[in-house]
Every structure is written in C-alpha cells, then in structure tokens.
C-alpha positions as CSV (number, residue, x, y, z in Angstrom):
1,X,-11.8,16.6,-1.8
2,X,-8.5,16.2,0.2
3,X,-8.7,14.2,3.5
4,X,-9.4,15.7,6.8
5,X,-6.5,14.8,8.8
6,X,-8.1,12.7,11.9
7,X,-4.4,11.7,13.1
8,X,-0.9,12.5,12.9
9,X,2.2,10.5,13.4
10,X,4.6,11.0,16.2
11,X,7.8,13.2,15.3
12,X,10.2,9.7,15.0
13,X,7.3,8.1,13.1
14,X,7.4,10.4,10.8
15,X,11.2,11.3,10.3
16,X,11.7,7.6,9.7
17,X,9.0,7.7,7.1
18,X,10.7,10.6,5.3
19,X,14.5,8.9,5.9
20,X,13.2,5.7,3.7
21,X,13.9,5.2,0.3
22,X,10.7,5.6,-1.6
23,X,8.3,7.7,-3.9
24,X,5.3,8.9,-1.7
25,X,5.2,12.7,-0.6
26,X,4.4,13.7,2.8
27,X,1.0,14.3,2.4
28,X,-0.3,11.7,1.0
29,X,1.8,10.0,3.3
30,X,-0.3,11.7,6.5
31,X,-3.5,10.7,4.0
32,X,-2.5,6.9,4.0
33,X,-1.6,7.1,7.8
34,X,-5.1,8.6,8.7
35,X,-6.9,6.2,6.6
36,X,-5.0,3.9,8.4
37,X,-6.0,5.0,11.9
38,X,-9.4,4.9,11.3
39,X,-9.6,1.3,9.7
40,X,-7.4,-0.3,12.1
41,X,-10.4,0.8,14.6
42,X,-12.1,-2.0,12.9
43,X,-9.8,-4.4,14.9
44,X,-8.5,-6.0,11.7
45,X,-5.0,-6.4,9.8
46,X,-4.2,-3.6,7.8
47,X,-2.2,-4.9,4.1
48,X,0.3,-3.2,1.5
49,X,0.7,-4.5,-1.7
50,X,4.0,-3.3,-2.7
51,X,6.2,-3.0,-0.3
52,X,10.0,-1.7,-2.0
53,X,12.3,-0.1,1.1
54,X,9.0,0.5,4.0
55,X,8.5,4.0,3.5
56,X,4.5,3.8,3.7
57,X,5.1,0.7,5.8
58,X,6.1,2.6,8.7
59,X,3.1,4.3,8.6
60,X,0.6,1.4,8.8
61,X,3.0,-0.1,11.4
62,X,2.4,2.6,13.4
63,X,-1.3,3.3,13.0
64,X,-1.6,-1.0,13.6
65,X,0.5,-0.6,16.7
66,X,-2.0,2.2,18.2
67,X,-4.8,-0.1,17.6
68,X,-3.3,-3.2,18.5
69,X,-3.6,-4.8,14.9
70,X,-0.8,-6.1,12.6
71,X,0.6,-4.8,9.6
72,X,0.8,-7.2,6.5
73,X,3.0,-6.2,3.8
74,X,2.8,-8.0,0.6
75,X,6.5,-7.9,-2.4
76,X,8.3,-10.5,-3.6
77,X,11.6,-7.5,-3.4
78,X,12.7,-7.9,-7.1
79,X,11.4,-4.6,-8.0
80,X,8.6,-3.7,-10.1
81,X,8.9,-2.6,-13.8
82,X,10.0,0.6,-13.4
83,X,12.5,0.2,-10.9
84,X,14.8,-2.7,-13.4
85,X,17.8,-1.3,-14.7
86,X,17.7,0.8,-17.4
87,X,14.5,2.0,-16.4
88,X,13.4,5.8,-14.3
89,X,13.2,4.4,-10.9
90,X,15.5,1.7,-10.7
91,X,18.3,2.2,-8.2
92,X,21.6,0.4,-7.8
93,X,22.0,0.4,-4.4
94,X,19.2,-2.1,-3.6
95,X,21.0,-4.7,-6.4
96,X,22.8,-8.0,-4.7
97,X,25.7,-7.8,-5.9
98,X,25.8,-11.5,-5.6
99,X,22.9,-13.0,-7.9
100,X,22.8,-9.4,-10.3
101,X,18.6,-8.8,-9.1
102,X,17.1,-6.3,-6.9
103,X,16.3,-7.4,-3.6
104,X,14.8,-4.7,-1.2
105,X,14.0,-7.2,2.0
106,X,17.2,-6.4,3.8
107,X,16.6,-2.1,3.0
108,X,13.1,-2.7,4.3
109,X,14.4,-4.5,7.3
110,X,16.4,-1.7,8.1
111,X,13.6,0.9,7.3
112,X,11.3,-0.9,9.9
113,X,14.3,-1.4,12.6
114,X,15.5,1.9,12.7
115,X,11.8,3.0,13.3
116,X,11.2,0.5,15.8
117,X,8.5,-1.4,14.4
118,X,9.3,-4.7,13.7
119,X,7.6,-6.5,15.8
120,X,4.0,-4.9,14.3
121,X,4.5,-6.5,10.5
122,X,4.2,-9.1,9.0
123,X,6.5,-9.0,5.7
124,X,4.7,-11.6,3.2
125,X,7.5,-12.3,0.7
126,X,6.5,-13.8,-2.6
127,X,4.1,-12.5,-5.5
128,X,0.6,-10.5,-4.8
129,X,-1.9,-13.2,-6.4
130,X,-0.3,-16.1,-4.9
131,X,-0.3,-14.5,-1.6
132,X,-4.0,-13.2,-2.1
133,X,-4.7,-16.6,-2.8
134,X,-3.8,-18.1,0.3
135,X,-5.2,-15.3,2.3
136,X,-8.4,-16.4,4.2
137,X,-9.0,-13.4,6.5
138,X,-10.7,-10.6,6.3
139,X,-8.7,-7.3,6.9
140,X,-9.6,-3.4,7.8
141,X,-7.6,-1.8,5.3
142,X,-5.7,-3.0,1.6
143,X,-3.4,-0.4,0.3
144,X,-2.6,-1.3,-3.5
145,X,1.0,0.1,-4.6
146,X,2.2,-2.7,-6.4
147,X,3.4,-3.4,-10.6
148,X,2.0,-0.3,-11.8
149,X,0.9,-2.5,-15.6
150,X,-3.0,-3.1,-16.2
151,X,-1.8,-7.1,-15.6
152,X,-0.6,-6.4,-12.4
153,X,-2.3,-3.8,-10.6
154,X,-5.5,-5.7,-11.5
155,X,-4.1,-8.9,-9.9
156,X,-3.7,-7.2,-6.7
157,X,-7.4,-5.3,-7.4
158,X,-8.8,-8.5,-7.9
159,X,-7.3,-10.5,-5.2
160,X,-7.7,-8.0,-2.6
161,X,-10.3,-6.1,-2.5
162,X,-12.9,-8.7,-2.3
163,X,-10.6,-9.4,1.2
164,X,-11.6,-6.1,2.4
165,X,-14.0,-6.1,5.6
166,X,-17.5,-4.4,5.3
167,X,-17.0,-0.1,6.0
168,X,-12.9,-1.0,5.4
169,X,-11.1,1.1,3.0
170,X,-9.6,0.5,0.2
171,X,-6.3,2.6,-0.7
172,X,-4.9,3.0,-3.9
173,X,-1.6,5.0,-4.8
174,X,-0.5,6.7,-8.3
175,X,-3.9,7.8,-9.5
176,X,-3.5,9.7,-12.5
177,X,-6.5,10.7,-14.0
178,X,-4.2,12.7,-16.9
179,X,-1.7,10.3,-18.8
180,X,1.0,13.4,-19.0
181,X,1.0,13.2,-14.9
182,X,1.8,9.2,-15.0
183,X,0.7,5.4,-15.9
184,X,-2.7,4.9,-16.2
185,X,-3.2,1.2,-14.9
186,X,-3.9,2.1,-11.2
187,X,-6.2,5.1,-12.6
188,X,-8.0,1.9,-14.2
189,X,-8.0,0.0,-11.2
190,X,-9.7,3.0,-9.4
191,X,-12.5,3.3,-12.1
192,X,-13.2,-0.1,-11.9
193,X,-13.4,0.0,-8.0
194,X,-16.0,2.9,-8.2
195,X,-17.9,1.5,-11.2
196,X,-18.5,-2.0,-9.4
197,X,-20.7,-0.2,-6.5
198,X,-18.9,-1.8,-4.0
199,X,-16.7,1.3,-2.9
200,X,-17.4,4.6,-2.8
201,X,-15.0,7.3,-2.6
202,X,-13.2,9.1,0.8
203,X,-11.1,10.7,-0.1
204,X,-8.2,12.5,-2.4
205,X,-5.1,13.3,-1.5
206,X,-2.6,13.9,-4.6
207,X,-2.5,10.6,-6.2
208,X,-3.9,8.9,-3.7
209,X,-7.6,7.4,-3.5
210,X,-9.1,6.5,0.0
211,X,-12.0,4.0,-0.9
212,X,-14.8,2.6,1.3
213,X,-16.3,-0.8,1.2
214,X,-20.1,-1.4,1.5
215,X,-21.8,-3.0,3.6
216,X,-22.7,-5.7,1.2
217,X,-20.9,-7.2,-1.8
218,X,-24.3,-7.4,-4.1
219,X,-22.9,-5.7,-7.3
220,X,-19.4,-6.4,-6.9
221,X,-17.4,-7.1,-10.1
C-alpha cells in the first residue's frame, strides 16, 4: 500500500532536501515527511537514527517546526559500513583530511543551515545504543536508518522502539524483502517489529515502512 500523502513540504524544504548528499528518493522522502506531520501532532520529539549529511533531516526539521516539536538526530559521523573506503557508498569528500576518518557533522551542519533549520534539531553525536540508553523520554516518531548489519540495526530496533509513544510511528528505511534489491538486516528488523504485536503496519513507500505503535506494550518482544 503506498502512503496517502497528508502533507507536502514547502518548495525550499524540499530543494534543500534533494541538494543534500544522501540515498533516499523523493518519494519516500515525501513518505517519511508525511509520517512525520502526523506524529509530530502528538506533541512529542520526533528521532533519526542515522543521520550521514541531513538529507531526511531536513524533512523531520521541518514537519517538527510546523508542530512546534524538536527534531533529534542520532550518528556518531564516522560512517556506517558501507560508506568506509573501499566500500559502494563511501565518499571522499566527507573524509578529514586531518585524522584519515569520515566525519559528516560539519556536511550535516551545512545541510541544515542552508535550509534554515538549525535551530529545530537536536544533533545527538555519539553511538545509537549508548544514546538510547540515556534517553528517558518518550517521543512521536523513531526513524531507523542507521548500520545497515543484523548487530546494528537491531541495536537501534531495540533501543528505540520501546521509546516510541502509544499510536507513534515507527519508521524504518532500506526494506528489502528480495536479497537481489539490498541487505537484509533492516528487512529483519521490520519482521521482528510486526511479529512482536506491538506495531502494525501504515504504510509502504519503496523501501520504506511506516509502523504504528499500540496502545499497549503487552506482547512486546
């Protein structure tokens, strides 16, 4: 089922979301900003796991910004797996050239400055289950787009998504349910979402999975 388009992001929004280095298409871009919309009505921080340059942190700026909530975005900037050297996604540009590692904080700082939307994040530097497991709150949306290995998108599954408020949504990205279209862990992480009975599912939008949370946990796993 693809999701029904609820809201759109102004022209600048958008162009600022397609002019930042990244991986997510435009529609399931406008998937992830609608989802975000409607949880941010919830009056409760919306969160990223995996932040790289901002692309689909613009977009949950944005959609916070209209509701008056705060964006959290969660990436301790050395890249995941895919993106070291030597690898398909990696990208020399965001290397410093001064300690030889990725670091995409200052590219996302531009990414959010040049869209005018600074002041609606939070950027939470450092790794996903340490951060998870400092985080008290509850929040209106988790968007999981982090390591894309069984080891870590289960961490972020498992410390996050308990987080997630009651009728919250729960966002994954790279959903592949044929290996020949990509990795498999967040397709794993998806399953396991659905199979607990604690989500059910919203929508479908290329590889991207809109989730709902229940109203109770009982079942949760």
């Amino acid at each position: 089922m693809e999701q029904q388009a609820v809201a759109a992001p102004d022209p600048a929004v958008l162009a600022a979301f397609e002019n930042a280095k990244g991986f997510m298409p435009a529609d399931e871009g406008l998937a992830l900003y609608a989802a975000a919309v409607e949880a941010a009505g919830l009056g409760l921080p919306l969160l990223e796991v995996g932040t790289y340059c901002g692309r689909s942190t613009v977009l949950l700026a944005d959609a916070a910004r209209r509701a008056g909530v705060l964006a959290l975005t969660v990436d301790h900037h050395r890249g995941s797996e895919e993106q070291q050297p030597g690898w398909e996604y990696h990208d020399p540009e965001v290397v410093d050239p001064v300690v030889g590692r990725m670091d995409t904080l200052p590219t996302f700082r531009r990414t959010l400055h040049a869209a005018g939307l600074e002041e609606h994040v939070v950027a939470l530097v450092g790794r996903s289950p340490q951060v998870a497991a400092v985080w008290q709150g509850a929040l209106g949306l988790v968007f999981v787009d982090g390591g894309h290995t069984d080891e870590h998108a289960g961490a972020d599954y498992e410390g996050w998504a308990p987080k997630v408020a009651d009728g919250g949504l729960l966002v994954i990205h790279d959903v592949f349910p044929d290996p020949a279209d990509g990795g498999q862990a967040p397709y794993r992480v998806y399953l396991r979402a659905l199979e607990s009975g604690g989500f059910t599912e919203v929508s479908v939008t290329g590889s991207l999975r809109v989730l709902r949370k229940a109203a109770t946990d009982a079942g949760r796993r």
